[in-house]
C-alpha positions in Angstrom: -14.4 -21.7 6.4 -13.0 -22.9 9.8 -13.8 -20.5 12.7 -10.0 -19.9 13.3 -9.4 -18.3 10.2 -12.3 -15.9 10.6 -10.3 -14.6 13.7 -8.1 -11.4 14.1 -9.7 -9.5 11.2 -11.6 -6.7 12.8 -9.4 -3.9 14.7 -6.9 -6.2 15.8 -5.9 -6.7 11.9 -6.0 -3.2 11.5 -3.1 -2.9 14.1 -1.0 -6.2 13.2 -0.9 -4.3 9.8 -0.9 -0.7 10.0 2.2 0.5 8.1 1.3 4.0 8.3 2.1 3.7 12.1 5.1 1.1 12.1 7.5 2.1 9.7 7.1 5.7 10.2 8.2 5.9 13.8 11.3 5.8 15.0 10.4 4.8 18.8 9.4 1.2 18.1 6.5 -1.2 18.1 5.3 -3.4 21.6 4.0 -6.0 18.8 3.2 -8.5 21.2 1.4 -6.2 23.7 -0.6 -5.1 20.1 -1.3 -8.4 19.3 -3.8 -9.1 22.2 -7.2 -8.7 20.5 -6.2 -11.1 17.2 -6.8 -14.1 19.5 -3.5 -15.3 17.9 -3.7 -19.6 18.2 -0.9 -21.6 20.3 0.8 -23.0 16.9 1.2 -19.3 15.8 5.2 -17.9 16.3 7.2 -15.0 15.8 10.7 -16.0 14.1 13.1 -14.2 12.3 13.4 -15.5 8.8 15.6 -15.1 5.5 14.4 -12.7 2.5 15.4 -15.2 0.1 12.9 -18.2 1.6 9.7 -16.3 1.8 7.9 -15.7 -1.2 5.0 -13.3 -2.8 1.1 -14.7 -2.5 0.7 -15.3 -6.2 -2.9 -14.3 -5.9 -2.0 -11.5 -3.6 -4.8 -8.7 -5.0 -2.7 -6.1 -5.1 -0.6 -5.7 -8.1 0.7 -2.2 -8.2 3.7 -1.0 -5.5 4.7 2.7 -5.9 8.2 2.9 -6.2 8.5 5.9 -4.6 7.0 5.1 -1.2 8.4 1.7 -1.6 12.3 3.7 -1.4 10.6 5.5 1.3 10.3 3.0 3.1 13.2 1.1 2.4 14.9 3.8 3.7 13.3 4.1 6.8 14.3 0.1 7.0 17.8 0.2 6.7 17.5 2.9 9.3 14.9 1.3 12.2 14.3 -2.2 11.1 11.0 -4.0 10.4 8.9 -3.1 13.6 6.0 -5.1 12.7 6.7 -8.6 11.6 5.4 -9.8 8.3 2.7 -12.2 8.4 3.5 -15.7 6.7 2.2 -19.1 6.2 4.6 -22.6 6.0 5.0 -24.1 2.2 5.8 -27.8 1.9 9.3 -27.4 0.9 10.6 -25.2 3.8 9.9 -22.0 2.1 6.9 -19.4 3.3 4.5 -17.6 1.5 3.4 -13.6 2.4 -0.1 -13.5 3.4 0.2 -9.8 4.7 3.3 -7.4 4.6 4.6 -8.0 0.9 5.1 -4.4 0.6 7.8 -4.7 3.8 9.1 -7.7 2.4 10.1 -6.0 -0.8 11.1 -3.0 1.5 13.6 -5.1 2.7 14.7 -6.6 -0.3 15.6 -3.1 -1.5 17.2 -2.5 1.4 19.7 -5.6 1.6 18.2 -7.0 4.6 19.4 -10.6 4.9 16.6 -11.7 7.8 13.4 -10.4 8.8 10.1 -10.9 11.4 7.2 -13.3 10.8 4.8 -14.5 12.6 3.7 -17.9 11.2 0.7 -19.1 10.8 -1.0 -22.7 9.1 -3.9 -20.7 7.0 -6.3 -22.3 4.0 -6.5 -20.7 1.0 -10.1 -18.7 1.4 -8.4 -17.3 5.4 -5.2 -15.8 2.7 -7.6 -14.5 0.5 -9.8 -12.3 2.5 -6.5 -11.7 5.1 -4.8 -10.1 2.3 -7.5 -8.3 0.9 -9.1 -7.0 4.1 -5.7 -5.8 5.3 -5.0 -3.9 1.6 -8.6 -2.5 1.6 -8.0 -1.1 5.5 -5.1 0.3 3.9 -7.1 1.8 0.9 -3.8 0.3 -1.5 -5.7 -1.3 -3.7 -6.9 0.9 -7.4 -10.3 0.2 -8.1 -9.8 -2.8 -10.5 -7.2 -4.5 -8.0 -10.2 -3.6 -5.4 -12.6 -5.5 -8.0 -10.9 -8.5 -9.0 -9.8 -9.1 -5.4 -14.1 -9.4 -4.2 -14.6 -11.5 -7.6 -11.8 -13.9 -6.1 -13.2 -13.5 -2.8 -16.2 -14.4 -3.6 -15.2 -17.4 -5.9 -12.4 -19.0 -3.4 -14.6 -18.8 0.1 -18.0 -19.6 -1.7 -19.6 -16.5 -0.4 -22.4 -13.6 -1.8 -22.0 -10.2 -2.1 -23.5 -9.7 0.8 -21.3 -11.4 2.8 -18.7 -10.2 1.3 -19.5 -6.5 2.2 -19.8 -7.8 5.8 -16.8 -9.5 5.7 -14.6 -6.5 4.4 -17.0 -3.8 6.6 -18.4 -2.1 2.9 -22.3 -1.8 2.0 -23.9 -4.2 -0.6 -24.0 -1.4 -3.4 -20.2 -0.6 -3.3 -19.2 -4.1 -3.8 -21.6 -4.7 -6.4 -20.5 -1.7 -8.3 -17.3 -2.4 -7.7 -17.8 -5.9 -8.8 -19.1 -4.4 -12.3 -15.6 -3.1 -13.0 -14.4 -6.6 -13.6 -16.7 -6.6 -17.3 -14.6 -4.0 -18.5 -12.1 -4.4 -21.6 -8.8 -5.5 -20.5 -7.4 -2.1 -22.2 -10.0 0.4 -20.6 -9.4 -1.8 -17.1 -5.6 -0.6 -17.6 -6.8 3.4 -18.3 -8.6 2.8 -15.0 -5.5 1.5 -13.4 -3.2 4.3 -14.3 -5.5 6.8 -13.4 -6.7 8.1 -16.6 -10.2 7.0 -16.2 -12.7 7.7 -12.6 -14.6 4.6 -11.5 -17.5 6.2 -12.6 -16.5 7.0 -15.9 -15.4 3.3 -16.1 -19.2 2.6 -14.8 -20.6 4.3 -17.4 -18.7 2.3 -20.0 -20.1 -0.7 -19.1 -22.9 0.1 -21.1 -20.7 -0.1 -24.5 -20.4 -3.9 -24.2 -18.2 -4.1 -27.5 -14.9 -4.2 -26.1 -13.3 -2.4 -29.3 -16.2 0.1 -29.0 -15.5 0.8 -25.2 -11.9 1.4 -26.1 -12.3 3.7 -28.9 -15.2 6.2 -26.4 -12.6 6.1 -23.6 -9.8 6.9 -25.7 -12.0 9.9 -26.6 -13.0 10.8 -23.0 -9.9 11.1 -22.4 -8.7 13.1 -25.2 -11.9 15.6 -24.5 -11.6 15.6 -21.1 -15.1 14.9 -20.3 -16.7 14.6 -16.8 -19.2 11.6 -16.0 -22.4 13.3 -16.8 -21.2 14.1 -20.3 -20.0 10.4 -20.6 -23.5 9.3 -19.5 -25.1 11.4 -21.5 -23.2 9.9 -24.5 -23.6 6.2 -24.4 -27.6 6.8 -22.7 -28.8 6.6 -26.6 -26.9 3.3 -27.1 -28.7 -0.1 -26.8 -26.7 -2.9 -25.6 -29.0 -4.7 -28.3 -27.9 -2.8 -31.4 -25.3 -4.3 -33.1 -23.8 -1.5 -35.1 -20.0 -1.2 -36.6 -17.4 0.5 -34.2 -16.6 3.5 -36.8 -20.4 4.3 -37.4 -21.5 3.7 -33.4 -18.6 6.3 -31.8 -18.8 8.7 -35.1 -22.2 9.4 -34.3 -21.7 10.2 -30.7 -18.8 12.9 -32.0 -21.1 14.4 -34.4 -23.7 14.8 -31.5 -21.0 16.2 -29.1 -19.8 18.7 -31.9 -23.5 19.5 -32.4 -24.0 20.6 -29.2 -20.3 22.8 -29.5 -21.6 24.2 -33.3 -24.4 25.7 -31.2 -22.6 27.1 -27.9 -20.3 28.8 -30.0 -22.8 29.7 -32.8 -24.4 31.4 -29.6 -21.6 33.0 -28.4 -20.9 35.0 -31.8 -24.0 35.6 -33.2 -23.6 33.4 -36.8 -23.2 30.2 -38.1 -20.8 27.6 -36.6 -20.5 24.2 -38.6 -17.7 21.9 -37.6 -16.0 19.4 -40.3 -14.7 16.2 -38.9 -11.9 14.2 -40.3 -10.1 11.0 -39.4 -7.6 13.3 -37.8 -8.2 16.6 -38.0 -11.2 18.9 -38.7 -11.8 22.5 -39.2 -14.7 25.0 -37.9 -16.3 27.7 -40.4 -17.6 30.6 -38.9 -20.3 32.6 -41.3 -19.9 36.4 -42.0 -22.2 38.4 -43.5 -20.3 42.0 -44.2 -16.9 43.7 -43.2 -18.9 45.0 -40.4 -19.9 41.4 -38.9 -16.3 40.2 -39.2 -15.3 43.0 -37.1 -17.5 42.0 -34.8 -17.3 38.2 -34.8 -13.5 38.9 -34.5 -13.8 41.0 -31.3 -15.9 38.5 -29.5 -12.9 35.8 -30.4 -10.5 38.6 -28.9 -12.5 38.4 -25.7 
């Protein structure tokens, strides 16, 4: 990668983009006093430019805007303006391309603004890539498959390690790696991950089931049991990437050992026999009773 589009990224990208800052004040933005420590180069300009002629980055990493916070700041728009300007890079035909500020473009949109402030600047593909990634990860935007896919990218379009990758985006070796793990997932348990149903590390955990119809099924049941990560470890810790067993038999047996381990905390708790009957959809639980007298009792402790 040419030297110039290494430049800007440290704290002076962290001010060009900070959101959080711009479009919640009311008292304006010195952007070009700002703009002092991203060594900006003599082709680079700021010029007011249409909504309609600038464009989304297709491989932009993050895929997800809350709609909420995008009316937010919409809002706060139409009110003040853009203060920052958006960051954008020249296409062949006369149109430009977002390489940072989509989320103020869109703003905008919703807003009806006709015009809005760029700065331009002639970028290669691997400088948009980690531009727009480093300035969504200094954000924390990005959910943790966005966050994945966008290193995997990284990685493939600037022909660089995970090491340098982590240096690059100021993260240690072991969180890219393990974020870099998420992106073996099954497309359906990457979307459970997505809309929040599913930690990171119960998504790491997964990785383990390598079936993809298998992985679906346990998270599905995760879910459904509410189970923290240390019971989800526990379950899949007995399963061998190497065994090749049907879906039905492979996820039934790690119910029956979870409702094991429940016949006997609640066989415990009462003093008798617990056994637990699964069905396909329902089940039942049988509690033994020895007189009148025990059932009494039995009943008083499930009173408690």
């Amino acid at each position: 990668m040419a030297s110039k589009s290494k430049k800007g990224l440290g704290r002076g990208l962290g001010a060009l983009f900070d959101d959080s800052k711009s479009e919640k004040s009311s008292e304006g933005f010195d952007f070009l006093s700002d703009l002092s420590d991203t060594e900006i180069a003599d082709s680079d300009s700021i010029k007011m430019i249409k909504v309609r002629d600038i464009e989304p980055n297709k491989n932009q990493p993050r895929k997800t805007f809350d709609k909420e916070k995008l009316e937010i700041l919409s809002s706060s728009i139409a009110t003040h303006g853009i203060v920052q300007p958006i960051l954008v890079k020249p296409n062949i035909n006369g149109t430009y391309m977002i390489v940072a500020g989509e989320r103020r473009w869109r703003a905008a949109k919703l807003a009806k603004i006709k015009e809005v402030p760029c700065v331009i600047r002639q970028l290669d593909e691997p400088a948009v890539m980690e531009i727009a990634l480093i300035e969504n990860l200094q954000r924390e935007d990005l959910n943790p498959i966005e966050e994945a896919e966008g290193y995997r990218r990284l990685m493939e379009t600037c022909e660089l390690t995970q090491e340098e990758v982590a240096e690059k985006v100021g993260r240690s070796r072991s969180a890219v790696a393990n974020s870099l793990r998420l992106n073996n997932l099954s497309e359906r348990v990457k979307q459970m991950v997505i809309d929040g149903k599913l930690s990171q590390g119960h998504a790491r955990a997964l990785l383990s089931i390598t079936d993809d119809n298998e992985q679906f099924e346990l998270a599905k049941f995760i879910i459904e049991k509410g189970l923290n990560v240390r019971q989800v470890e526990k379950l899949v810790s007995d399963t061998s990437e190497n065994k090749k067993k049907p879906k039905t038999k492979q996820v039934t047996g790690m119910m029956k050992k979870y409702f094991s381990e429940v016949e006997n905390d609640l066989g415990s708790r009462l003093g008798t026999k617990v056994k637990i009957s699964e069905g396909a959809n329902k089940g039942k639980i049988e509690i033994e009773y020895y007189s009148k007298d025990d059932l009494e009792r039995i009943l008083f402790e499930l009173k408690k």
